[in-house]
Every structure is written in C-alpha cells, then in structure tokens.
C-alpha positions, 0 to 999 in steps of 0.5 A: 114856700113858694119858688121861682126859678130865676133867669140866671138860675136862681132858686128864689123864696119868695122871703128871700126875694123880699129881703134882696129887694129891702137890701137894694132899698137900704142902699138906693137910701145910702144913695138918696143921702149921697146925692142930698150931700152932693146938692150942698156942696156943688158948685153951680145952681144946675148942678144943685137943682139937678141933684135935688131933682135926682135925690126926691125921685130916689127917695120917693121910689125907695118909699114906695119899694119898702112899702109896695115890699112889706105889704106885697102891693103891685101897685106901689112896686110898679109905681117904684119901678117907673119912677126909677126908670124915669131917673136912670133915663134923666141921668143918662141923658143929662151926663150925656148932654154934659160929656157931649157938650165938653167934647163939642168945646174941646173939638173947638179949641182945636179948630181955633189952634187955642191949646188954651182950653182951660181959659176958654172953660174959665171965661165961659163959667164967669160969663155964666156967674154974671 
C-alpha cells in the first residue's frame, strides 16, 4: 500500500490511517452522547442551549468524517476539519468567558471585604431565575 511517514515518525498505510481516523470518530460520537446528556440534566437554559450547540456541531463533524473517511472524499474531510476547529475555538472561548468572569466576581468581593461570596453568587443566579 501506499506509506507516509508521519511527523512524529510514523510509518502510516493508508488503511491504517483510515482506521485511527474511524476509531477518533467512535469516540468524538461517545462525546456527541456525553454532551446530549449533559444538555438534559444542567442547571440553567444557557448552559443547555450551550450543550446543545456543541453536541450538533460534533455530530455533524463526526457524520461528515465517517463518511468523507469511507469514501476518501476531501470535501466532507475539510468540511469535518473546519467544523471542529469552529467548536474547539467556541469551547474555549466560552469556558474563557466563564472562568474570567468567575475571577472578576471573586476580585469584587475582595474589594468589598465580603468574604461572603457564595451569597453574592446565590443573589446573582435568583436574580437571573426572575
């Protein structure tokens, strides 16, 4: 068969790229179910709408993998390829927002001298439940 030689030196068929590449699909899928999961039992609406957003984007990416794997269609693996880039910048950016506005709230309190944090979260998820 044909061989390419990896950039961590890795002696690659292409079959046996095609089956690390349908292995790492099996998985992102596991994910795709994880995160469906995790949409039904969390706590607020965004983080629910979040999940939901996250889990269509894995699963369209996992879909068009399979099938731009199975058929060797360049087109589909790019499309695979995008899509995940879009969704690991839209995690990062959103678990960046929430730890960043965690630390701004904590730094607050510690202007304020409230060592009562946990209050102030509390007030602030009611008056977001109203």
């Amino acid at each position: 068969g044909v061989r390419s030689r990896g950039g961590l030196g890795l002696n690659l068929t292409l079959g046996r790229f095609k089956t690390i590449l349908l292995g790492l699909s099996g998985l992102q899928m596991v994910m795709c179910i994880v995160v469906f999961v995790l949409a039904g039992i969390a706590s607020s609406e965004e983080v629910t709408n979040f999940n939901i957003l996250f889990g269509i984007a894995l699963f369209i990416a996992t879909v068009a993998t399979v099938y731009g794997t199975v058929t060797a269609d360049r087109g589909f693996l790019m499309f695979s390829f995008i899509v995940q880039v879009w969704y690991l910048t839209f995690a990062k950016n959103y678990i960046f927002v929430a730890v960043f506005s965690k630390s701004k709230s904590d730094s607050a309190c510690s202007v304020l001298n409230n060592n009562s944090c946990a209050a102030n979260a509390a007030s602030e998820n009611a008056s977001i439940a109203l």
